[in-house]
N, CA and C atoms of all chains as a GROMACS GRO file, in nm:
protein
  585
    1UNK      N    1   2.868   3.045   6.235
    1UNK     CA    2   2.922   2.908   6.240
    1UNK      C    3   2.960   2.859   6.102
    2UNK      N    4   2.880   2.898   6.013
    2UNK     CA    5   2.910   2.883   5.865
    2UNK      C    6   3.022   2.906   5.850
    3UNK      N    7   3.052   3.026   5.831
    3UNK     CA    8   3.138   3.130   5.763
    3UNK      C    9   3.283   3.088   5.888
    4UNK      N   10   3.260   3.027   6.006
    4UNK     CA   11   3.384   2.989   6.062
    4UNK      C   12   3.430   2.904   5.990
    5UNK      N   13   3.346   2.797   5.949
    5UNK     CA   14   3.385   2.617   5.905
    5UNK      C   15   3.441   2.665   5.771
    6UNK      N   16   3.376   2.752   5.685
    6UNK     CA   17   3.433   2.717   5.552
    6UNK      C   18   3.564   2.851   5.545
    7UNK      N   19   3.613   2.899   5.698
    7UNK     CA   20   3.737   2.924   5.639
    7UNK      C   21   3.812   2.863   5.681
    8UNK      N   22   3.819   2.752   5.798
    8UNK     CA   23   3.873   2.632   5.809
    8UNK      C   24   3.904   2.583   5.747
    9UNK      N   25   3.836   2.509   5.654
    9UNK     CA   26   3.823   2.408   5.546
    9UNK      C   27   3.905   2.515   5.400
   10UNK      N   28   3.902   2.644   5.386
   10UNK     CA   29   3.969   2.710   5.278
   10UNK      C   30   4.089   2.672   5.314
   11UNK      N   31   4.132   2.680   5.456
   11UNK     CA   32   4.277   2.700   5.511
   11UNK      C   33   4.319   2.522   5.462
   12UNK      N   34   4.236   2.444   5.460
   12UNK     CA   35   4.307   2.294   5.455
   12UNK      C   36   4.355   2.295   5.318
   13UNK      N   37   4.250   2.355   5.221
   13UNK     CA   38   4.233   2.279   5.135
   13UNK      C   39   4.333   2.404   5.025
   14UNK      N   40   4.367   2.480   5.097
   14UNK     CA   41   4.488   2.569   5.023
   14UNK      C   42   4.635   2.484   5.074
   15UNK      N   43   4.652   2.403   5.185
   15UNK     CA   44   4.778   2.359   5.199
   15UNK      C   45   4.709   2.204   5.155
   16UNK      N   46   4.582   2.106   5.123
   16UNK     CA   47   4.643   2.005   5.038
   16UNK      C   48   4.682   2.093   4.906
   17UNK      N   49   4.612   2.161   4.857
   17UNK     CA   50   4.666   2.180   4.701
   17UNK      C   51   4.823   2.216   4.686
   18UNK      N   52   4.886   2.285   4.839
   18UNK     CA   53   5.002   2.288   4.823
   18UNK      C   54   5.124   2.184   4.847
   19UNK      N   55   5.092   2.090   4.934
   19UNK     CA   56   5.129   1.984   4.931
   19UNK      C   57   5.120   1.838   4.837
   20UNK      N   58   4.986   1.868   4.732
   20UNK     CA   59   5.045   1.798   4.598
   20UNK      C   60   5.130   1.846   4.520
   21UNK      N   61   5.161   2.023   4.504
   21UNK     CA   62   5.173   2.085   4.422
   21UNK      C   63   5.361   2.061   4.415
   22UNK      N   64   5.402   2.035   4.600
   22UNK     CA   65   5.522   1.977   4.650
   22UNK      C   66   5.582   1.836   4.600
   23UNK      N   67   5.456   1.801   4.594
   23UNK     CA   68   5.494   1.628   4.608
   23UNK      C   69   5.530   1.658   4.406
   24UNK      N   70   5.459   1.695   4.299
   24UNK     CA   71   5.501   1.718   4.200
   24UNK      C   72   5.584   1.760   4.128
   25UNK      N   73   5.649   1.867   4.177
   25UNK     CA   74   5.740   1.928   4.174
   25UNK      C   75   5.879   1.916   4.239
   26UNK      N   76   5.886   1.887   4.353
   26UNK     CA   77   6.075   1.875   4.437
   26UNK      C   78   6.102   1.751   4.378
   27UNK      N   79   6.249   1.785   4.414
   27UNK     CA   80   6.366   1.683   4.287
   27UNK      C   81   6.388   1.534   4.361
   28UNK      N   82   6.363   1.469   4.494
   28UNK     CA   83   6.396   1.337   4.478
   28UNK      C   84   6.339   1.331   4.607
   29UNK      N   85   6.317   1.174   4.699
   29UNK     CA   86   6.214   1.130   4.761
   29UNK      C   87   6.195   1.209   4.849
   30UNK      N   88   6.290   1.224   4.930
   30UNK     CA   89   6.287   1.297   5.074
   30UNK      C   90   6.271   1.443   5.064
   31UNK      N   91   6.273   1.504   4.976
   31UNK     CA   92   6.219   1.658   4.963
   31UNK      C   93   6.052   1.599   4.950
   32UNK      N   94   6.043   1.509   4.879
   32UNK     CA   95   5.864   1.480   4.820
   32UNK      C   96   5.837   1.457   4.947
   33UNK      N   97   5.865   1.338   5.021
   33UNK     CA   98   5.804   1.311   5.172
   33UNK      C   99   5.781   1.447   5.220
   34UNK      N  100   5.835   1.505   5.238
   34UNK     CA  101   5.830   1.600   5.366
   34UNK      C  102   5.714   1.719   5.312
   35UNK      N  103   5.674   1.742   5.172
   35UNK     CA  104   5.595   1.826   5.133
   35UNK      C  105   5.486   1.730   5.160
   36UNK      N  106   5.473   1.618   5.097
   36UNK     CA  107   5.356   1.556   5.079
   36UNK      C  108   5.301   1.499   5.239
   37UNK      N  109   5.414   1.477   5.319
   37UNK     CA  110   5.366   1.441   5.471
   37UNK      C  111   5.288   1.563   5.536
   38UNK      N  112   5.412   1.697   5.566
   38UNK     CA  113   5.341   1.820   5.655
   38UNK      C  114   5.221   1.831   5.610
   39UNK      N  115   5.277   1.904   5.508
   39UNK     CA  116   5.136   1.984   5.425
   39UNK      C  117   5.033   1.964   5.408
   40UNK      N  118   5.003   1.793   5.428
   40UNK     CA  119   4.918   1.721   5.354
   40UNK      C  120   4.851   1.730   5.497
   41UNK      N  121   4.927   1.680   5.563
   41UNK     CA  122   4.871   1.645   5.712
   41UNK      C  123   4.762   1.711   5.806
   42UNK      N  124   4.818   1.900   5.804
   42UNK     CA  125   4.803   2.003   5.818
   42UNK      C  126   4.646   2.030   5.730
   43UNK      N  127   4.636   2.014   5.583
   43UNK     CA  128   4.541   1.986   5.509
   43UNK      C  129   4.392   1.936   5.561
   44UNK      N  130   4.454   1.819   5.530
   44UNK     CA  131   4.342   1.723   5.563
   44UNK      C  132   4.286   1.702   5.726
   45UNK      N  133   4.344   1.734   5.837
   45UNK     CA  134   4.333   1.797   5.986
   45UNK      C  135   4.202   1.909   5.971
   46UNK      N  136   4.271   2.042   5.873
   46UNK     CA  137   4.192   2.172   5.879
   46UNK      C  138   4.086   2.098   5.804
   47UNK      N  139   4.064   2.016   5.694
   47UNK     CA  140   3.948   2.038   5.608
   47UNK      C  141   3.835   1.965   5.699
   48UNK      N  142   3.858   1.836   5.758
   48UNK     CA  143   3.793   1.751   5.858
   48UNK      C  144   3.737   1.865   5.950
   49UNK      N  145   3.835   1.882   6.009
   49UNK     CA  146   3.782   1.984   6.115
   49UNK      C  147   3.662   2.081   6.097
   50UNK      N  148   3.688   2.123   5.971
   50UNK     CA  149   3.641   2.250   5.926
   50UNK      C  150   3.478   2.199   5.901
   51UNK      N  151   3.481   2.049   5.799
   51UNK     CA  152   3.320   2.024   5.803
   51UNK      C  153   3.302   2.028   5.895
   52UNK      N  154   3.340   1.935   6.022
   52UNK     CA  155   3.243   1.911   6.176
   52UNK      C  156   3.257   2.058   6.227
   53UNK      N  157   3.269   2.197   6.187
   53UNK     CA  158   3.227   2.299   6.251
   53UNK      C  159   3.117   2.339   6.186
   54UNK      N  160   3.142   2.310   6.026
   54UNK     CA  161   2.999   2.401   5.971
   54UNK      C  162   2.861   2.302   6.030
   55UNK      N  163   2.862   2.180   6.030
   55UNK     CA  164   2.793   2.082   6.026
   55UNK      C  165   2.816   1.988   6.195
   56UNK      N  166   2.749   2.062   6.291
   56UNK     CA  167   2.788   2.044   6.443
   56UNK      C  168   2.780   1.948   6.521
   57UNK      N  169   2.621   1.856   6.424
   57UNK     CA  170   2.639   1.687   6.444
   57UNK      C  171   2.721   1.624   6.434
   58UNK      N  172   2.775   1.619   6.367
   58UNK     CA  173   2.936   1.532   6.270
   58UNK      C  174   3.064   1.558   6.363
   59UNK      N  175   3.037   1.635   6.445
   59UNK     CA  176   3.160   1.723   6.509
   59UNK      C  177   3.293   1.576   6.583
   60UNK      N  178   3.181   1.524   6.620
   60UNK     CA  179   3.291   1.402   6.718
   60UNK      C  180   3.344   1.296   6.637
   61UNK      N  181   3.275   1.267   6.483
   61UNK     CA  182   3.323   1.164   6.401
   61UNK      C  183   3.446   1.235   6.324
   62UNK      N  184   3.426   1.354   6.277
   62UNK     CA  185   3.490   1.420   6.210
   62UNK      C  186   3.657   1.453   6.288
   63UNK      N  187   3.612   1.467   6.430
   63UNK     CA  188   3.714   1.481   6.516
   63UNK      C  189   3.795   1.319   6.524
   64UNK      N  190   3.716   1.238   6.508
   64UNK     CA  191   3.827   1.095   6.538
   64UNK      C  192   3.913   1.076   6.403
   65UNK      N  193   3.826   1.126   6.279
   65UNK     CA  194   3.900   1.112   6.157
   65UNK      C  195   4.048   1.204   6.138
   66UNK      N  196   4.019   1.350   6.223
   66UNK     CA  197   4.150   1.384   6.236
   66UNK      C  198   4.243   1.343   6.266
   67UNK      N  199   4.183   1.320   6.429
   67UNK     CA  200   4.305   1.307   6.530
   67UNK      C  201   4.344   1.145   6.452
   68UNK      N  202   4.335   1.075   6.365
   68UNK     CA  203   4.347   0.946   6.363
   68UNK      C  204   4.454   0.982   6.252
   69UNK      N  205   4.447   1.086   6.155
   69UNK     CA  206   4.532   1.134   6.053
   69UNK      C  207   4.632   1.178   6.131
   70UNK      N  208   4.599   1.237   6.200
   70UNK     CA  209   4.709   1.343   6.263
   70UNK      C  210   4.846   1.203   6.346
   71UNK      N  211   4.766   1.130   6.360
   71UNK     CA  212   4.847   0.991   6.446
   71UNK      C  213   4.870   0.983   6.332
   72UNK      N  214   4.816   0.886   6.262
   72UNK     CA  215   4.940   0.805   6.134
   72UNK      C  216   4.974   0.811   6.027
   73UNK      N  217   4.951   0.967   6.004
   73UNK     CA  218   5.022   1.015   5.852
   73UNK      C  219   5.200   1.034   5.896
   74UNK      N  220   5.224   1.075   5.994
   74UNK     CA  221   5.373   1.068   5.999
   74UNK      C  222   5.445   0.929   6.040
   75UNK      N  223   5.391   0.845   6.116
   75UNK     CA  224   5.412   0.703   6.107
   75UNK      C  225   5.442   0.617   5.994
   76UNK      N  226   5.345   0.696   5.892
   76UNK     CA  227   5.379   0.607   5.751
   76UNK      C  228   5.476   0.671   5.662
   77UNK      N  229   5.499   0.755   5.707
   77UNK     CA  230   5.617   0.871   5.617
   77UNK      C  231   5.723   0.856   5.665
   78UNK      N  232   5.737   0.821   5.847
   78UNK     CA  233   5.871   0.785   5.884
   78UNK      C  234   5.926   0.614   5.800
   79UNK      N  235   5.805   0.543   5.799
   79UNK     CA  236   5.821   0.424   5.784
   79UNK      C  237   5.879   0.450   5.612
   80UNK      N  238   5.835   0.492   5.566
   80UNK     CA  239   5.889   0.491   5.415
   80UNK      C  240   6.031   0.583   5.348
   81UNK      N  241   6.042   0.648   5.450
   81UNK     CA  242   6.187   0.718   5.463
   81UNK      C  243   6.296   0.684   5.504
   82UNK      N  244   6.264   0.600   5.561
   82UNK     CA  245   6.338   0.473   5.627
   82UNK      C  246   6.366   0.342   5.554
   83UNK      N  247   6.271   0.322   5.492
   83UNK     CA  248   6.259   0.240   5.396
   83UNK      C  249   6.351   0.258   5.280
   84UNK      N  250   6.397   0.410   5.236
   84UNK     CA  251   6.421   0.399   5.054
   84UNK      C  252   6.537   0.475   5.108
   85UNK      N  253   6.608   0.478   5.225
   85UNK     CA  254   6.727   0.523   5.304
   85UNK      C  255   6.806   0.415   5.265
   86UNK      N  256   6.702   0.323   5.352
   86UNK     CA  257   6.788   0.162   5.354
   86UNK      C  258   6.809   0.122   5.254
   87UNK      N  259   6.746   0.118   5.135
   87UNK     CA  260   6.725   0.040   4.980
   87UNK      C  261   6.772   0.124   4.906
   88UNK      N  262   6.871   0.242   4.967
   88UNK     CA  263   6.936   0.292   4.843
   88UNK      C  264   6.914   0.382   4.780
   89UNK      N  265   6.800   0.464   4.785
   89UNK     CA  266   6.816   0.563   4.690
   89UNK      C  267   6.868   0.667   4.724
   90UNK      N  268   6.954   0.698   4.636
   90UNK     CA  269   7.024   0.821   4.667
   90UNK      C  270   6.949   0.986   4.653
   91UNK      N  271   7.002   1.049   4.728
   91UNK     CA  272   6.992   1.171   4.763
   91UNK      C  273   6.991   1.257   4.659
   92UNK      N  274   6.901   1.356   4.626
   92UNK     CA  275   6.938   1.474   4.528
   92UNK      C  276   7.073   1.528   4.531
   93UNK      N  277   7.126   1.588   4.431
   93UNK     CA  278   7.274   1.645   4.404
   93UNK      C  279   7.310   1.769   4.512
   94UNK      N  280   7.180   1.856   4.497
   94UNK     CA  281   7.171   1.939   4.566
   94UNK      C  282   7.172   1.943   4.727
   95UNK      N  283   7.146   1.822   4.802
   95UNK     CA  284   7.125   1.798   4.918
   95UNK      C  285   7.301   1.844   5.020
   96UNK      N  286   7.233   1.935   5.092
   96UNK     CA  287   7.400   1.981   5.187
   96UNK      C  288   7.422   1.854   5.282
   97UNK      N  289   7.345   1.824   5.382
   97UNK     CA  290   7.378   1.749   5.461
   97UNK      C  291   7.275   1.584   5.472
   98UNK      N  292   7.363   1.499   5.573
   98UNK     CA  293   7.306   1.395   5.546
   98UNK      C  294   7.345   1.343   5.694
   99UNK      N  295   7.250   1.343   5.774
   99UNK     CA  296   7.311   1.315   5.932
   99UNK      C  297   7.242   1.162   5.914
  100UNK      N  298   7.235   1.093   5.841
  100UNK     CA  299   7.172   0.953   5.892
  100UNK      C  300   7.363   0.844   5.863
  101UNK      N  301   7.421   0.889   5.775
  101UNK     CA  302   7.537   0.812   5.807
  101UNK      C  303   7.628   0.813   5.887
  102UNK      N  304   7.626   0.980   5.960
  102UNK     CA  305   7.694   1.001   6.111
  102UNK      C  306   7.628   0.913   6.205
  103UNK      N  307   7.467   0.906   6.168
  103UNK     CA  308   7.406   0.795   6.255
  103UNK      C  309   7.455   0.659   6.262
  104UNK      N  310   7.478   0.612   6.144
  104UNK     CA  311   7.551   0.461   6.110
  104UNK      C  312   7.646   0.460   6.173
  105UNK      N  313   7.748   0.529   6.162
  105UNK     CA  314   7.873   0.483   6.188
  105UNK      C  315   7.885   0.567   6.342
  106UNK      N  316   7.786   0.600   6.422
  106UNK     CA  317   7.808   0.569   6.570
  106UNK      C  318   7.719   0.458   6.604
  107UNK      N  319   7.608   0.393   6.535
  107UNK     CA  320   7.545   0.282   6.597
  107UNK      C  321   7.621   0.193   6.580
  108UNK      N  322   7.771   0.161   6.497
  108UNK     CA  323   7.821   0.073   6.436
  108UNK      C  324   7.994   0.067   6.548
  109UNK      N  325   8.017   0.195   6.620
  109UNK     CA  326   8.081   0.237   6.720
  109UNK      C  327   8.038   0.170   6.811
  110UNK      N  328   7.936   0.179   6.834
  110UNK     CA  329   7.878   0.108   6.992
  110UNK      C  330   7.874  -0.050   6.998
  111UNK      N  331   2.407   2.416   4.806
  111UNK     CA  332   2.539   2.430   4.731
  111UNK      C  333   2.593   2.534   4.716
  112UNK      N  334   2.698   2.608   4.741
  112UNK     CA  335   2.741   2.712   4.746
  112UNK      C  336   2.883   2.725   4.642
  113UNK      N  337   2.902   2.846   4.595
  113UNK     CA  338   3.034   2.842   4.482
  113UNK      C  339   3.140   2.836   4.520
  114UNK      N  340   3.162   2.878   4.658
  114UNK     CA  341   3.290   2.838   4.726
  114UNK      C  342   3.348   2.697   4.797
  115UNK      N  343   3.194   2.642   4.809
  115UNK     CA  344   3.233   2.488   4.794
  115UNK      C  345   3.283   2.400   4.667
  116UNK      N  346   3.201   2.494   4.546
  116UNK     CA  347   3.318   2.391   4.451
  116UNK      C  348   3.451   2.484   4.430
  117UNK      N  349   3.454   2.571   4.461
  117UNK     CA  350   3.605   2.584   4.433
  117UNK      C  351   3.693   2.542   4.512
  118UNK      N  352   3.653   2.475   4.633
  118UNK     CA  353   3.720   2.368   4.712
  118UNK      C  354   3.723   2.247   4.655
  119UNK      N  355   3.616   2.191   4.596
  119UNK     CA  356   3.632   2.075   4.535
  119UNK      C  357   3.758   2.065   4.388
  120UNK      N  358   3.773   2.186   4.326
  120UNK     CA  359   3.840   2.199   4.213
  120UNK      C  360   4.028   2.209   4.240
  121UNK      N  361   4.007   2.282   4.386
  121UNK     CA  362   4.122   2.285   4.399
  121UNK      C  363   4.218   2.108   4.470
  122UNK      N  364   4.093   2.072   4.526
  122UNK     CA  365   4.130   1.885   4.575
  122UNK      C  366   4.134   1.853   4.438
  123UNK      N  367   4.081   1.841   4.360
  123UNK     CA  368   4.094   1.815   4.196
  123UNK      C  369   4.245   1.768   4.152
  124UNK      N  370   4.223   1.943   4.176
  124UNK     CA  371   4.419   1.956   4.102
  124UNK      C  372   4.477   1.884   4.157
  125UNK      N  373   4.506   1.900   4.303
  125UNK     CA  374   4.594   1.799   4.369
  125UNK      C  375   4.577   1.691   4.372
  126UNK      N  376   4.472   1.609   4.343
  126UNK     CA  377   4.480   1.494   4.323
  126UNK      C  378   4.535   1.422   4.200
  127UNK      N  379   4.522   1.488   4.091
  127UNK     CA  380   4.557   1.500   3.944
  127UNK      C  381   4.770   1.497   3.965
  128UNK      N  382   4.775   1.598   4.017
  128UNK     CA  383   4.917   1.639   4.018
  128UNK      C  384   4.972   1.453   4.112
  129UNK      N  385   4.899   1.441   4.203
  129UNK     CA  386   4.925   1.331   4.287
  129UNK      C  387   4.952   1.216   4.222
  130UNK      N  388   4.869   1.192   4.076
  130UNK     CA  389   4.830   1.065   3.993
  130UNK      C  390   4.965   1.079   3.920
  131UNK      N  391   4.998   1.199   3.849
  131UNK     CA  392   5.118   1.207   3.782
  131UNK      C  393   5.245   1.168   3.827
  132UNK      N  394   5.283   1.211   3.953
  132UNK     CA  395   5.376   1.172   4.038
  132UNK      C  396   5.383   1.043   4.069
  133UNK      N  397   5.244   0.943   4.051
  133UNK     CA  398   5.240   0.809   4.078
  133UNK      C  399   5.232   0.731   3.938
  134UNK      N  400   5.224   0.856   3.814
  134UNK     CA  401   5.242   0.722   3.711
  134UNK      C  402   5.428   0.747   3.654
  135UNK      N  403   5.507   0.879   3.695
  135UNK     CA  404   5.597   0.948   3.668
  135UNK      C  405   5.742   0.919   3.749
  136UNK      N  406   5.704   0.843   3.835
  136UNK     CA  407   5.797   0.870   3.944
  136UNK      C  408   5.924   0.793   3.891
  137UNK      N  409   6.053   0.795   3.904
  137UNK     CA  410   6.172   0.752   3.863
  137UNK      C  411   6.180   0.616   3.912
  138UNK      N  412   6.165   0.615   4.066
  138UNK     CA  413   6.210   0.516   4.125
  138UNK      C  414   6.060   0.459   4.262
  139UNK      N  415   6.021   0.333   4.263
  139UNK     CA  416   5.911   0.294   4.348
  139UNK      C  417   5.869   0.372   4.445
  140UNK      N  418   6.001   0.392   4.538
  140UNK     CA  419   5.967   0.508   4.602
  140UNK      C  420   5.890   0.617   4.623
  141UNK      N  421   5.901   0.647   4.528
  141UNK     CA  422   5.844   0.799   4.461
  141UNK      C  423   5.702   0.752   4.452
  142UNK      N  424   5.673   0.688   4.366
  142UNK     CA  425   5.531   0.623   4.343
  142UNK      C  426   5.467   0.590   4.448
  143UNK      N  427   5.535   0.528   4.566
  143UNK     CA  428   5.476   0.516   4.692
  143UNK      C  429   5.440   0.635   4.769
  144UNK      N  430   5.556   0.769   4.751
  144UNK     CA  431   5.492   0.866   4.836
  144UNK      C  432   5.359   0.945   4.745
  145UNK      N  433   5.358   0.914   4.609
  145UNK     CA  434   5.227   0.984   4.519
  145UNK      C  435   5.144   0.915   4.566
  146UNK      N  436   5.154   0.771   4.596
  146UNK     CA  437   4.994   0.718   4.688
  146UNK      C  438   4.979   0.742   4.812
  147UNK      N  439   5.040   0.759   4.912
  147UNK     CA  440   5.071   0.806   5.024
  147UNK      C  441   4.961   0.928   5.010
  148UNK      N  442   5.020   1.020   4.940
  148UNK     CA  443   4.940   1.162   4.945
  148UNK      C  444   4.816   1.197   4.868
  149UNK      N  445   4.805   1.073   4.763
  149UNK     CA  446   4.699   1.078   4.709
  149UNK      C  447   4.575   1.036   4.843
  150UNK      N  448   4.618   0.919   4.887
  150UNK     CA  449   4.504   0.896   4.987
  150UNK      C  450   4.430   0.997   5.060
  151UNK      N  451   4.582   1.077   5.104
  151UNK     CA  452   4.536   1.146   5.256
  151UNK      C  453   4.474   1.281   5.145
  152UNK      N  454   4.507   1.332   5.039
  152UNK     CA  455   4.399   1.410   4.990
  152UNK      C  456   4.284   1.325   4.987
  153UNK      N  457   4.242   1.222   4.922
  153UNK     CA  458   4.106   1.153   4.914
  153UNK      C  459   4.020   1.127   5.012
  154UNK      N  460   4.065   1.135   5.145
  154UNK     CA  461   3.994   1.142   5.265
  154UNK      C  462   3.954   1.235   5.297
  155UNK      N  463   4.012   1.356   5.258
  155UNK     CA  464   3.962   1.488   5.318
  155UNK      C  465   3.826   1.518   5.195
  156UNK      N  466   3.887   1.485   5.035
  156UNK     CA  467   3.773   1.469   4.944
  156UNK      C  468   3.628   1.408   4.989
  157UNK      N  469   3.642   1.282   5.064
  157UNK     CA  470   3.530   1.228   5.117
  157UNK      C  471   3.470   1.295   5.208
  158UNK      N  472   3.549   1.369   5.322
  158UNK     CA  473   3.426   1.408   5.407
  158UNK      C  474   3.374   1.490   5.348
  159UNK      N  475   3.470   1.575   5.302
  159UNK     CA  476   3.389   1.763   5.249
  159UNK      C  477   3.260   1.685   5.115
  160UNK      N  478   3.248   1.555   5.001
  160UNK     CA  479   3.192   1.524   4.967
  160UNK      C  480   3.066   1.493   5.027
  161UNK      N  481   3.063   1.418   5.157
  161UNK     CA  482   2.966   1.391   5.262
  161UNK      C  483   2.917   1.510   5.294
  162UNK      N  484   2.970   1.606   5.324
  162UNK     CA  485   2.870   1.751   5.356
  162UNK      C  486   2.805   1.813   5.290
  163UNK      N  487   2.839   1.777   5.123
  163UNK     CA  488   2.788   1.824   5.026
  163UNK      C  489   2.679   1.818   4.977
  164UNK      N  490   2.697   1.641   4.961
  164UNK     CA  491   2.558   1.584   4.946
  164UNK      C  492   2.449   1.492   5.048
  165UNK      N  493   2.550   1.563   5.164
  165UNK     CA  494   2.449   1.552   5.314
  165UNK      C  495   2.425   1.413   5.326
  166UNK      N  496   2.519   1.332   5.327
  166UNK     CA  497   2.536   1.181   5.357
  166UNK      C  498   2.621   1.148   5.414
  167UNK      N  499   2.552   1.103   5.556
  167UNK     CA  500   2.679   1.064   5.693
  167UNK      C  501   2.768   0.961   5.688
  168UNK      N  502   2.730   0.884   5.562
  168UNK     CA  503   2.789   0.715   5.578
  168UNK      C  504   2.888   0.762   5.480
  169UNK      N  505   2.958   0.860   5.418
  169UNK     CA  506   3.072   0.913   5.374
  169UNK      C  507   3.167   0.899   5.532
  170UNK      N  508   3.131   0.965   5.620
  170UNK     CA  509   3.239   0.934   5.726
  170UNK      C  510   3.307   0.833   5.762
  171UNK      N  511   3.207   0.756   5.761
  171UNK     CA  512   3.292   0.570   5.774
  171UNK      C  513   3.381   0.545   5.697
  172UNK      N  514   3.314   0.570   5.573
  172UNK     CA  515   3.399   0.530   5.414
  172UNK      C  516   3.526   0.647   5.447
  173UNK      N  517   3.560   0.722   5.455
  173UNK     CA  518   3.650   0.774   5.484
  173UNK      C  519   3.761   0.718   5.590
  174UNK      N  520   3.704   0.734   5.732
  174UNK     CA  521   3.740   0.642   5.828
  174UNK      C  522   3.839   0.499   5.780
  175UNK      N  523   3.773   0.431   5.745
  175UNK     CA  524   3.773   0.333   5.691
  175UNK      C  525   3.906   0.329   5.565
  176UNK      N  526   3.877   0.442   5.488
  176UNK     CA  527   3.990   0.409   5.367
  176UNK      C  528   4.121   0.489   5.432
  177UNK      N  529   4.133   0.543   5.520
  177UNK     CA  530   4.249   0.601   5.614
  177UNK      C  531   4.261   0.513   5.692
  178UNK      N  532   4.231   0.401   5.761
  178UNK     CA  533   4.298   0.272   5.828
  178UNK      C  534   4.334   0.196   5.708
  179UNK      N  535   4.285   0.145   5.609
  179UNK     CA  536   4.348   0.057   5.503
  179UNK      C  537   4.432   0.141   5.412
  180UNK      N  538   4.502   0.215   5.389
  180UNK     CA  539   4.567   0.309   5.329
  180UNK      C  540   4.710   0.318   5.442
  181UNK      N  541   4.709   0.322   5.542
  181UNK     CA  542   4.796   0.322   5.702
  181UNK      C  543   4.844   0.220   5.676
  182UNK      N  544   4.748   0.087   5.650
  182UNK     CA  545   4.812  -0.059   5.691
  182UNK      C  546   4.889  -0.075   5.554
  183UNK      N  547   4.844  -0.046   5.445
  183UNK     CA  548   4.915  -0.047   5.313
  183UNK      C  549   5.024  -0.003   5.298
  184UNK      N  550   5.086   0.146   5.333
  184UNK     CA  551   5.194   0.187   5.298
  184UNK      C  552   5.273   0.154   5.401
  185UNK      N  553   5.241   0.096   5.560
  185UNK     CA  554   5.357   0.041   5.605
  185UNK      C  555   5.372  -0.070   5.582
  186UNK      N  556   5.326  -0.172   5.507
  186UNK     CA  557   5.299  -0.257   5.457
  186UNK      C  558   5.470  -0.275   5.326
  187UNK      N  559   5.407  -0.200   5.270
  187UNK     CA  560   5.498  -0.157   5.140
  187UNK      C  561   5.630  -0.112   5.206
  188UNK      N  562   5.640  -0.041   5.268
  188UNK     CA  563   5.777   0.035   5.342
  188UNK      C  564   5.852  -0.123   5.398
  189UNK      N  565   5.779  -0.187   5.443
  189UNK     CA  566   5.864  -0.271   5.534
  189UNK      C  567   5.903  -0.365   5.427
  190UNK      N  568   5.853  -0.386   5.286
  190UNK     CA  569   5.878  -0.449   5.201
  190UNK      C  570   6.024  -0.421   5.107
  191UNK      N  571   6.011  -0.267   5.099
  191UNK     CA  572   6.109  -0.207   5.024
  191UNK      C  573   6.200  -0.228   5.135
  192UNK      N  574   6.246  -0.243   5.271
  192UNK     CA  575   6.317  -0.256   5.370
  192UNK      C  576   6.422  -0.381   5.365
  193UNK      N  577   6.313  -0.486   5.357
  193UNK     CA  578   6.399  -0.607   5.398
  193UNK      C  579   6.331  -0.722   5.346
  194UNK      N  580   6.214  -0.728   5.249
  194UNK     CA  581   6.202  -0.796   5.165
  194UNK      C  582   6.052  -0.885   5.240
  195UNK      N  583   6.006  -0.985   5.143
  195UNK     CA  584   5.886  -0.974   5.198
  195UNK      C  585   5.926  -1.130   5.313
   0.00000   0.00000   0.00000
């Protein structure tokens, strides 16, 4: 039971370190969201999880703290992508496509 | 205490570190908002695995707890950068 939980918890805590390592590194917001949302998400899910296996009491608190991440870490990532869409900031140089102004200009059609 | 528990703790470290930079570094608010964004949701996972460590259950709440006020904050902020307060 040990040795299950703490490779759980290795598995989280190798994708948060990779999902700061994202959020530090990519070139402008919406590459950062999307490292720092998945990854992070995925993370912090396995590491939770992973104590309430080594530690079998904890199991049902540990489980609401997930599933409660797992609900509104992308809620707040949609909300803020949405946010700095609307307010303008522009897109990395590098970025190929951009389907949110095909979006505009059919909500703006209708 | 085991050595592979702190090398879990070292590696939440880094990322939290890298997280702070991105939030004192960032070009534009934005940016700064998603370095707290991700700083949190690392700091929650910091808290429980902390709670197992030093075998104290009332880390769960505090965790609990700073992942609902952290939720209400950044949509908070989003809807601000949106359309103003």
């Amino acid at each position: 039971m040990e040795t299950a939980g703490l490779i759980v918890t290795g598995f989280g805590v190798l994708f948060l370190l990779l999902g700061s390592l994202g959020v530090f590194r990519l070139p402008d917001v919406y590459n950062r969201l999307q490292a720092g949302t998945k990854c992070t998400t995925l993370g912090a899910f396995c590491t939770t999880l992973g104590v309430g296996i080594m530690e079998p009491s904890w199991f049902f608190k540990t489980l609401i703290i997930a599933v409660f991440i797992l609900v509104t870490n992308p809620i707040s990532a949609h909300a803020l992508g949405r946010a700095s869409r609307k307010s303008g900031v522009p897109l990395w140089k590098g970025s190929v496509i951009d389907k949110s102004e095909e979006f505009e200009e059919f909500r703006e059609e209708q | 205490m085991n050595v592979v528990l702190i090398i879990f703790l070292a590696c939440i470290g880094v990322g939290i570190i890298l997280c702070f930079l991105r939030m004192v570094g960032g070009p534009t608010s934005a940016d700064r908002m998603v370095g707290v964004d991700t700083f949190a949701t690392v700091t929650v996972a910091l808290l429980v695995l902390m709670g197992f460590i030093l075998e104290r259950r009332v880390y769960l709440d505090v965790s609990l707890v700073y992942a609902v006020l952290t939720f209400v904050g950044t949509v908070a902020v989003a809807r601000y950068f949106e359309r103003g307060i």
